[in-house]
C-alpha positions in Angstrom: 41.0 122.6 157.7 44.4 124.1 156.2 45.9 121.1 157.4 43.8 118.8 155.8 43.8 119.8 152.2 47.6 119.8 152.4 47.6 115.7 153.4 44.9 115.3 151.3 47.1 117.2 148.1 50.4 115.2 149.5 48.2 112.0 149.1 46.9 112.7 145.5 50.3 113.6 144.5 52.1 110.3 146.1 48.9 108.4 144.2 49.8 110.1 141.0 53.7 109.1 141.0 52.2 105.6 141.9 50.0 105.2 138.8 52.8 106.8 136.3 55.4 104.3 137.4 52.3 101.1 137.0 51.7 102.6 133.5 55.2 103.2 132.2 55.9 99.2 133.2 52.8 97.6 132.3 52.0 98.5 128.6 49.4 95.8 127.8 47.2 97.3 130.8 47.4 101.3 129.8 44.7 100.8 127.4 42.5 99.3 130.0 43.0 101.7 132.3 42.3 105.0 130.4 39.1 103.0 129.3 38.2 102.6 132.8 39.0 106.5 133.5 36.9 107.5 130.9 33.8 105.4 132.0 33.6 106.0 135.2 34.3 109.6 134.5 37.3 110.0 136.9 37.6 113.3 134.8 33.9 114.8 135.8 34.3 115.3 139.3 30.9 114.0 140.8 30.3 111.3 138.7 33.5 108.7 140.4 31.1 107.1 142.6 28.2 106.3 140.5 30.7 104.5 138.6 32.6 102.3 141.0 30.6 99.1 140.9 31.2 98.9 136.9 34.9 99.1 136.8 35.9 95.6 137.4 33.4 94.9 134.4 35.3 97.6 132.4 38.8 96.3 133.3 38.1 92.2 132.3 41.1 90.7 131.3 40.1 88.0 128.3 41.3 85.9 126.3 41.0 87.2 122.7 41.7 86.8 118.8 44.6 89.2 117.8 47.4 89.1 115.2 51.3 88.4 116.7 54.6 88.4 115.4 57.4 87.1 117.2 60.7 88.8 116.6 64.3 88.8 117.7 65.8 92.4 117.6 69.1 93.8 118.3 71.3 96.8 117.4 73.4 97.0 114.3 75.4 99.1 112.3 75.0 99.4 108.5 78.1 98.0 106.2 78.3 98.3 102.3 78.5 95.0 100.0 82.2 95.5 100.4 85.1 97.5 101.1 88.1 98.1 99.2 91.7 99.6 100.0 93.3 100.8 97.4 97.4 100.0 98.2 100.4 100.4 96.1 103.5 97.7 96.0 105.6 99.4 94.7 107.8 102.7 96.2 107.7 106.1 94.2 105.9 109.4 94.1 102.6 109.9 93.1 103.0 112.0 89.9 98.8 112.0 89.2 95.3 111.2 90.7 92.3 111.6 89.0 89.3 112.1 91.9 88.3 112.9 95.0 86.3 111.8 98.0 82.7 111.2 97.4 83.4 110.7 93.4 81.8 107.5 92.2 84.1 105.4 90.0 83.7 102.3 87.7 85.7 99.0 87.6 89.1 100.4 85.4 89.0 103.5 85.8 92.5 105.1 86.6 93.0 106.6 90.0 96.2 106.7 90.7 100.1 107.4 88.5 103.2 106.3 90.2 106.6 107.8 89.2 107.9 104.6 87.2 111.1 105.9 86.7 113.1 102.8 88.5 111.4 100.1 86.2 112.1 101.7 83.4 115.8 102.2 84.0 115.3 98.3 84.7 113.8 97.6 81.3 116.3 99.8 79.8 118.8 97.0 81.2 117.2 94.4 80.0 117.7 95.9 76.1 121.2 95.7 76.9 120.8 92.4 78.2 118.9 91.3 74.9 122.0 92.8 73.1 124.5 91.2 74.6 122.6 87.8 74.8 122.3 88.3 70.5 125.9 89.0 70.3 126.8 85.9 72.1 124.2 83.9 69.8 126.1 85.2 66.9 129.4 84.4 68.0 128.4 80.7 68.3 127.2 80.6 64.9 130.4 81.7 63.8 132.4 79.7 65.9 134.6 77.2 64.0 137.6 77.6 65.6 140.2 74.6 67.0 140.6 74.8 70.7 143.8 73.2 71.9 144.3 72.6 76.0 147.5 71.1 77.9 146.1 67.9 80.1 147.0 70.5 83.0 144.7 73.3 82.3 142.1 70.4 81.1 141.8 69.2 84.0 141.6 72.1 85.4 138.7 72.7 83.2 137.0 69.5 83.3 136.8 70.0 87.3 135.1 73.8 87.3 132.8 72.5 84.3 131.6 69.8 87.0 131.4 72.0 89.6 129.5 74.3 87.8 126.6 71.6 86.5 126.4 70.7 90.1 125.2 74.4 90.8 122.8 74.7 87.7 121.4 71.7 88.9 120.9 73.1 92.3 119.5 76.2 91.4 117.3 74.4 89.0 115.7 72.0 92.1 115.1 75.2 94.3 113.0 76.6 91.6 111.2 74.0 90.9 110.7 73.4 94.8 109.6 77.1 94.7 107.3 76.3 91.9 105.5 73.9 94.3 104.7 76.7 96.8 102.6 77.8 94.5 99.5 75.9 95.9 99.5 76.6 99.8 98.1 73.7 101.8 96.6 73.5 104.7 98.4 72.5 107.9 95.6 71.8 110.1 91.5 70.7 109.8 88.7 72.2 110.9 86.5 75.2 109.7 88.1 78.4 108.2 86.4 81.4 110.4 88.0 84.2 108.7 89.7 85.1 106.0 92.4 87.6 105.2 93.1 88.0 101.9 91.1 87.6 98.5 91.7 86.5 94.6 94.2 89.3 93.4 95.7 90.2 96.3 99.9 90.6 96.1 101.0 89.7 99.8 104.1 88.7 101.2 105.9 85.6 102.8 104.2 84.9 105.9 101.3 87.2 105.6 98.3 85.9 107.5 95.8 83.8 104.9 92.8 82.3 106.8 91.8 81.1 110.4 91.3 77.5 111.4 89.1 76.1 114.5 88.6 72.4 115.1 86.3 72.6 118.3 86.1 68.2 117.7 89.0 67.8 120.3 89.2 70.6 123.2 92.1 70.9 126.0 92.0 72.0 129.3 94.6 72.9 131.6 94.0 72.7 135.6 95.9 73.2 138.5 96.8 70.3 141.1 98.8 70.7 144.4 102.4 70.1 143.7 102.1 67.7 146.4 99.9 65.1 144.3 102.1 65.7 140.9 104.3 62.6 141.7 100.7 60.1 141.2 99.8 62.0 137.8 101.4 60.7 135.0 100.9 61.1 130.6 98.3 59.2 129.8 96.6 58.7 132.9 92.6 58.4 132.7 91.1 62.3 133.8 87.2 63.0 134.8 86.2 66.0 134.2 82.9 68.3 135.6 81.5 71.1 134.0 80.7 74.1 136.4 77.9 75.0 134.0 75.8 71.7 134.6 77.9 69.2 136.4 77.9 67.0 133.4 81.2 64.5 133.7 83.6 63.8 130.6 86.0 61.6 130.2 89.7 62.7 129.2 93.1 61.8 129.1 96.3 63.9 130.2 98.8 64.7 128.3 101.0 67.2 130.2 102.5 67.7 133.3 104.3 70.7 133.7 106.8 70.2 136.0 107.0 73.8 136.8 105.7 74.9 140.4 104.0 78.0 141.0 102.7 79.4 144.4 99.3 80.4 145.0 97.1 81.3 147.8 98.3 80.6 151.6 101.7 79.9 150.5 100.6 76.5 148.7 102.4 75.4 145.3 100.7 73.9 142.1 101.6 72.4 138.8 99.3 72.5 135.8 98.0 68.9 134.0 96.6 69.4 130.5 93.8 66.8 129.5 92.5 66.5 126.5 88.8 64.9 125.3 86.9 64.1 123.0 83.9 67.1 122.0 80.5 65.3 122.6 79.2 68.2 120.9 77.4 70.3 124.2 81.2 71.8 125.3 82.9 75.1 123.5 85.6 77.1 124.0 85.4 79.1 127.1 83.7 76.2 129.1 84.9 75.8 132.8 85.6 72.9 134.5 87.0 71.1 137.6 89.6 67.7 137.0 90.0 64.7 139.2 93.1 62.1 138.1 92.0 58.9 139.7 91.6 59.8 143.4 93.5 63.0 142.8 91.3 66.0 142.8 92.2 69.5 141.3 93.1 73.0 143.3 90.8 75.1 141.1 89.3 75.2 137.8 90.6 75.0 133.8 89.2 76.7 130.9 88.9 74.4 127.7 90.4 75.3 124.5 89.9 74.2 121.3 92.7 72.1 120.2 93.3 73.4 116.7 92.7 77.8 116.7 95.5 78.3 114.1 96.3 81.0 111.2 97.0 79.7 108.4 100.4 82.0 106.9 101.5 82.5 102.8 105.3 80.1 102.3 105.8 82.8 99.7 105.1 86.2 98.3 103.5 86.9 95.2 99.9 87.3 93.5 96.7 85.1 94.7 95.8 83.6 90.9 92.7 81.6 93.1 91.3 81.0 96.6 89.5 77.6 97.3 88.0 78.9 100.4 85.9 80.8 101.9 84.4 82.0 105.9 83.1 78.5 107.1 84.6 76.1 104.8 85.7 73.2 106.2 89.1 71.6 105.1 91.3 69.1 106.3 94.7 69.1 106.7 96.5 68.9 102.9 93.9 70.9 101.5 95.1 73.3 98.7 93.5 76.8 100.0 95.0 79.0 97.7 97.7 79.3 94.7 100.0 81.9 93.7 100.3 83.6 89.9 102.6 81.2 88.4 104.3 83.9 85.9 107.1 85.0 87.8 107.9 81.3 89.4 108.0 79.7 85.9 110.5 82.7 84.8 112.8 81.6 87.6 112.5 78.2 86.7 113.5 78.6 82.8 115.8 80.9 83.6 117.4 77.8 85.9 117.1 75.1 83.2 118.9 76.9 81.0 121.7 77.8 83.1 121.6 73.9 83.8 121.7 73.4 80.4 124.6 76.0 79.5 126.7 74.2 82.3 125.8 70.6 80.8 127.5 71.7 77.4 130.1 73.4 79.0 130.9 70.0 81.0 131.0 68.3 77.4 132.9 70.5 75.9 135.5 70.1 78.9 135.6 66.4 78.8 135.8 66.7 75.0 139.0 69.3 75.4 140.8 67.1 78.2 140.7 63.7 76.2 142.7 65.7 73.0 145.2 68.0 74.9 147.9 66.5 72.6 146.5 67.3 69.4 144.2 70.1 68.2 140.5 69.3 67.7 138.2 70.8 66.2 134.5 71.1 67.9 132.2 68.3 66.4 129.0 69.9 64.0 126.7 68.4 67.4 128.5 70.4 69.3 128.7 73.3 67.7 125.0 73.4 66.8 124.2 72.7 70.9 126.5 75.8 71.7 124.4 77.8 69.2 121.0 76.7 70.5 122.3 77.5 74.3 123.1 81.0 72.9 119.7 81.2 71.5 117.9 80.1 75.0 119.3 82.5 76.5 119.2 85.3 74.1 115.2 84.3 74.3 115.6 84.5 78.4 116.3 87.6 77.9 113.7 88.7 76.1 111.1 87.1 78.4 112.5 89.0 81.2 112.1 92.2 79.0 108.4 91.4 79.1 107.9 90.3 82.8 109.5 94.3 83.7 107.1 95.4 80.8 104.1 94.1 82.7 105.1 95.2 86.0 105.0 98.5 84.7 101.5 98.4 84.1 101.4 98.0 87.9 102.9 101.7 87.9 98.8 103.0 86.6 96.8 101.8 89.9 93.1 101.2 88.6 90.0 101.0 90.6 89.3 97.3 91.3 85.4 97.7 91.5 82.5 100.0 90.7 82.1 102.6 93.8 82.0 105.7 95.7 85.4 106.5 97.3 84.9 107.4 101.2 88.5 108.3 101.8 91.6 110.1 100.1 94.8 109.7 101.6 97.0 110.1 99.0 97.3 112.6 96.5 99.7 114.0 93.8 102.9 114.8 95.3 102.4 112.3 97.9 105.2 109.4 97.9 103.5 105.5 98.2 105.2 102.9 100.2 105.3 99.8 98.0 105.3 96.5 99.6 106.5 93.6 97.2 108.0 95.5 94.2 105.3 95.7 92.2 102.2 98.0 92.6 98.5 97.4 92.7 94.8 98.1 94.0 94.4 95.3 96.2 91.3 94.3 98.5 92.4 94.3 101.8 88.8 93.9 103.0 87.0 90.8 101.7 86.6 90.9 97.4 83.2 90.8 96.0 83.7 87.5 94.7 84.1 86.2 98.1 80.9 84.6 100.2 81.5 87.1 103.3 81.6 90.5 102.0 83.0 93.6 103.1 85.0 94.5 106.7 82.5 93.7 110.0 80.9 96.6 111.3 83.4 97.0 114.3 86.5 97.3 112.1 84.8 99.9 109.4 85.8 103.2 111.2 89.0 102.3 111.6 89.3 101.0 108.2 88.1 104.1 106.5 90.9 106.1 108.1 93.3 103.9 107.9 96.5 105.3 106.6 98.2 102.9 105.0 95.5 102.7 102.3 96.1 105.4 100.0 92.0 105.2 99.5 88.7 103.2 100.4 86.2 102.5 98.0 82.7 101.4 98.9 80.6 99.2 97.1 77.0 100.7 97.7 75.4 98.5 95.3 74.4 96.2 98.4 73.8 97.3 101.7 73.8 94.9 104.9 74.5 95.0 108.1 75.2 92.0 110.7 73.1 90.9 113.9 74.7 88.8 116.9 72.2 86.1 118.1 72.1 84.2 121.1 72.2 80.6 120.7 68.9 79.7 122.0 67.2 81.4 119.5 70.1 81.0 116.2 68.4 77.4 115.8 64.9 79.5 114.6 66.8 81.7 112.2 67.3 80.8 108.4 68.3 82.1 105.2 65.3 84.2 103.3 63.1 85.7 106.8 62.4 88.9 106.6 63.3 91.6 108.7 62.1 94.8 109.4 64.8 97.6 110.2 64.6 101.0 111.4 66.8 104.1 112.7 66.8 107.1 114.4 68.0 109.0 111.6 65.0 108.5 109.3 61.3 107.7 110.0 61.3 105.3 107.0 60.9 101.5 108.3 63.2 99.6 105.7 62.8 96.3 104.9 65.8 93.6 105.1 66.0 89.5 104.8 68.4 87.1 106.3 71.4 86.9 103.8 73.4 84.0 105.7 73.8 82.4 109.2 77.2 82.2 110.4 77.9 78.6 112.0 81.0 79.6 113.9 79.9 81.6 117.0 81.4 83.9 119.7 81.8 83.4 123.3 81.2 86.5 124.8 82.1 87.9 128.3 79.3 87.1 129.9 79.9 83.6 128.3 77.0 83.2 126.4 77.9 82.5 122.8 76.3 84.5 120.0 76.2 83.9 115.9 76.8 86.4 113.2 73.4 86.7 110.8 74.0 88.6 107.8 71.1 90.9 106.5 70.6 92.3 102.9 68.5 95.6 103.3 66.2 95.9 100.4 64.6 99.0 100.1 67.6 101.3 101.1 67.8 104.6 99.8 70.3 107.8 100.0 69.3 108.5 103.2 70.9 105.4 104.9 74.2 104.9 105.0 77.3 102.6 106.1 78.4 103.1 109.4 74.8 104.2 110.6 73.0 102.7 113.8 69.6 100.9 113.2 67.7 98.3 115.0 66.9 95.0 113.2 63.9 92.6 113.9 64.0 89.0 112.6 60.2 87.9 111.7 60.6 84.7 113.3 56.4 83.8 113.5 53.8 85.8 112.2 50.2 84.8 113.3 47.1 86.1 112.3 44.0 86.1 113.9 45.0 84.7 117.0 43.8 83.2 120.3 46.1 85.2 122.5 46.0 86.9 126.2 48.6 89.0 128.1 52.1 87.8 128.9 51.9 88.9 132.3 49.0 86.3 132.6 50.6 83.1 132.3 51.9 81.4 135.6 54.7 78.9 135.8 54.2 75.7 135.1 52.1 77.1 131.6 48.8 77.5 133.7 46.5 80.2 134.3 43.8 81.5 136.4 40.8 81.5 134.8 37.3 83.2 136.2 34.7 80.4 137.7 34.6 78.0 140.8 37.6 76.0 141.9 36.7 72.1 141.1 39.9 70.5 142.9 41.3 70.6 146.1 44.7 72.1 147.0 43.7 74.8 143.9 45.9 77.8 144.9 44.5 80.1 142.2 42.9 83.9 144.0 39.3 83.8 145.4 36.7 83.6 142.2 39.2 82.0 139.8 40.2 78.0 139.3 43.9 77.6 137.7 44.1 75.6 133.9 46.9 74.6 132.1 47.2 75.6 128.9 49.9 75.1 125.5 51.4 78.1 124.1 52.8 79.1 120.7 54.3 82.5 119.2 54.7 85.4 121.6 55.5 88.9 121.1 56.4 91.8 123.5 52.9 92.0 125.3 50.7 89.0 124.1 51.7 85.2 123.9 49.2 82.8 121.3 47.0 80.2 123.1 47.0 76.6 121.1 44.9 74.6 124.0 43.2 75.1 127.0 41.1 78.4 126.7 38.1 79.6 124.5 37.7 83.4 123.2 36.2 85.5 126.3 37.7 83.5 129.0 38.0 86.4 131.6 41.7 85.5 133.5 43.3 86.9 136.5 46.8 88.7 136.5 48.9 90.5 139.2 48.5 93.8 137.2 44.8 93.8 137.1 45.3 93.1 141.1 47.1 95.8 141.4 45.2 97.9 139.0 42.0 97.0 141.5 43.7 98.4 144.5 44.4 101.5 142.8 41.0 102.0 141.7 39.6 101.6 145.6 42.3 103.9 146.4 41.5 106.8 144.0 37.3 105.7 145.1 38.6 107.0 148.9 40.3 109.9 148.1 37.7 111.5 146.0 35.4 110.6 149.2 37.8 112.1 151.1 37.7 114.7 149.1 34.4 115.5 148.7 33.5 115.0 152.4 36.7 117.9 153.2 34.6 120.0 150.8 30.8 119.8 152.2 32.3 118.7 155.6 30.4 115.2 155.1 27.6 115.9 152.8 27.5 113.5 149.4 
């Protein structure tokens, strides 16, 4: 008897693991089944068996009217509207700052004083330079003196005075060549997926400005046996098969490396690079196998986009204006951005007039070496063009004056937006490593002006410690924060759904809406390509903040009142097996059931909507209420067995 209670305890438990496991996978059914407990009274101990013919009644699957709101969900991490480092150009110590980490600040306000000592001992030059550029100008004005010249030394003269216009006029091309770099143009076309640098920004020659892709043309580059390189020529005709789907495109080589390189079982190969044309179903990342003519390849090439190229500044100085922005399209010759013209033009005055000081000298010369026998006096032209060179550059001098003047307003670094500063690096006493000579609060994330926003979400950590930025600001007006979606399902996503958004931080359910839907997408390792979608959160409050995990779900359909039935319900093939007598042959559908095809619409986690082929109450068959069945014989025997252990096989 001992014996028996403990198999009979051992069985209960096993069943009791059994049921857990069913539940905690099959969430549409739970409800079913605690209906079903509750009839039948699994609870009251003699009442099981009375109920056992009415639980298949209880435990009907139907087809019923419900609401249903298909969603797309993923993980994200919460970004402010943008991000700001605050930088300095220029070297010196930091003689003041006037807040701290968590203060908020507004556009203008001062935050940092750098030690302008240099500049001023620069503008204190340029008074002298003013001086002496005045003293020459007065000197002309007075001059009315004879010069007399030997033909020896006129010569001499006339020679360095052409020598030296030939220099002006050098110097004076170069700057006006250098004048011309003030609108960068684009090298390459295709669309611009990221971009570096915003309106404002100083940066230097060769700094990184944007990132081109052209996925129109792609390139692949495949392996053949060295033996078969001497039938593969440039320009030979290439077919090529995608591994993905065996589809065949037609390409065209245009490399053959000549190098050998050994592979596997001592063989030798030489790469061919074929290029096509993008029909429009092929990315980046795409594998493929290449035949050239009767020629097949050792292995398999990955394609590449033909143009993937970073755009780089021909010059330093300050971004006046930036034409583009993240997914632009441009084509090669495109102006993309142009320089502040202020110190460019200064160089090119500065050029004319030495070309125009060495012009009047060369006159002056030939004037000289044609009277070396008798004294001449200086015509009143001349004379007067002498004294208006003296005044150009007296009036140089004092424009450079000014150009020092405003770079020493770069010495008082400002805050560039309204926001709460999330990191301090630098304080009084500090010394700030300038870049370009001039000093600044630049946005080395993306500007407010500009379409994309702050830093991405992976790069905001970093970015906020960062110790090249003497501080971060935080624009909190806006918060956002970016979900990566899978191209089947990008094509259902637009600009204006909403989205619900929660965390595990707060039990507040925020609401967001789809901001913008980035066109350029990712190939990830798995090699399914995903696109950015940008998300505004609405109703955000103190408790939420940037770098904070939260789980985002794109209402893509929302149906109310319904004709819907359990996922698990639906067959292949969009048919189902519904309760009645089979009416034709070869009907594989479970004793008691007859299959029917139906049309399906929106579909969440649990339930999927019914457009055609069923009516409300239509009682349908599923593997879960199968199994559910089985279970509910099985707990029917052990509480007989149960009960007959008890009264030794009384009721």
């Amino acid at each position: 008897m001992k014996n028996k209670l403990k198999s009979i305890g051992a069985a209960a438990a096993n069943g009791a693991k059994s049921v857990m496991k069913f539940l905690s996978r099959h969430k549409v059914i739970t409800a079913l089944i605690i209906i079903a407990l509750l009839v039948t009274g699994v609870i009251g101990y003699g009442h099981f068996s009375s109920q056992k013919n009415s639980k298949n009644d209880n435990l009907k699957i139907t087809a019923e009217k419900r609401d249903i709101e298909e969603s797309i969900s993923d993980s994200a991490v919460v970004e402010p509207n943008s991000e700001y480092y605050i930088t300095a150009n220029v070297s010196g110590d930091i003689i003041e700052d006037y807040f701290e980490e968590g203060d908020t600040v507004k556009k203008d306000d001062v935050m940092y004083v750098i030690d302008s000592e240099s500049i001023r001992t620069s503008i204190d030059s340029a008074d002298i330079a003013i001086a002496k550029a005045k003293k020459a100008y007065d000197d002309a004005v007075k001059e009315d003196t004879l010069t007399v010249r030997d033909r020896q030394t006129g010569a001499s003269t006339l020679e360095s005075a052409k020598i030296a216009v030939a220099k002006a006029q050098q110097a004076y091309e170069d700057a006006l060549r250098a004048a011309d770099d003030l609108n960068a143009v684009s090298n390459y076309t295709g669309y611009v997926t990221e971009v570096h640098v915003s309106a404002g920004d100083t940066i230097a020659a060769g700094s990184p400005v944007c990132d081109i892709v052209d996925s129109a043309s792609l390139k692949i580059d495949v392996p053949f046996n060295t033996a078969d390189i001497p039938g593969i020529s440039v320009g030979s005709p290439a077919v090529l098969t995608l591994t993905k789907n065996g589809s065949r495109l037609n390409g065209t080589v245009t490399s053959v490396s000549q190098r050998s390189i050994g592979g596997d079982g001592y063989t030798m190969y030489n790469y061919v690079t074929i290029e096509v044309m993008n029909p429009g179903a092929v990315k980046s990342g795409d594998i493929a196998s290449a035949s050239v003519g009767s020629v097949a390849c050792a292995d398999i090439g990955t394609f590449e986009n033909m143009t993937e190229e970073t755009v780089s500044a021909p010059s330093s100085g300050k971004i006046e204006r930036l034409y583009i922005s993240e997914n632009s399209y441009v084509r090669q010759g495109d102006v993309i951005f142009s320089f502040d013209g202020d110190s460019v033009n200064s160089q090119v005055n500065t050029a004319l007039l030495n070309l125009n000081d060495a012009r009047e000298a060369l006159s002056r010369a030939e004037i000289q070496n044609s009277n070396t026998d008798a004294n001449t006096k200086l015509g009143d032209s001349k004379l007067d063009s002498a004294i208006e060179n003296a005044k150009l550059s007296y009036d140089d001098a004092v424009l450079n004056k000014e150009n020092l003047l405003r770079q020493l307003d770069d010495y008082t670094i400002k805050a560039p937006i309204s926001g709460t500063v999330v990191t301090k690096n630098k304080k009084k006493g500090d010394s700030a490593m300038g870049m370009s000579g001039s000093a600044s609060a630049s946005s080395l994330g993306v500007s407010s002006a500009s379409a994309a926003g702050g830093m991405s979400a992976a790069s905001m950590s970093a970015a906020s410690g960062d110790s090249s930025a003497m501080a971060v600001i935080y624009d909190l007006s806006r918060l956002k924060c970016t979900l990566n979606v899978d191209e089947l399902d990008i094509k259902n996503v637009h600009a204006g759904q909403k989205v619900t958004i929660t965390t595990d931080v707060t039990d507040k359910e925020y609401i967001g809406v789809v901001d913008t839907v980035g066109i350029g997408g990712t190939v990830g390792q798995n090699g399914v390509t995903t696109f950015p979608v940008t998300i505004e959160i609405i109703d955000f409050d103190d408790n939420l903040l940037p770098g904070m995990n939260v789980e985002a779900s794109i209402v893509l359909k929302n149906v109310k009142d319904a004709l819907a039935m359990p996922v698990g319900c639906l067959n292949r093939g969009n048919t189902v097996y519904v309760k009645g007598e089979k009416t034709e042959e070869g009907d594989t559908a479970p004793d008691g059931y007859h299959t029917v095809p139906v049309r399906t619409g929106a579909a969440d986690d649990e339930y999927i909507q019914i457009l055609s082929g069923l009516s409300e109450g239509d009682e349908l068959y599923s593997e879960d209420y199968n199994v559910m069945d089985d279970m509910m014989d099985a707990m029917q025997e052990g509480h007989d067995a149960a009960a007959n252990s008890v009264t030794g096989g009384g009721s």
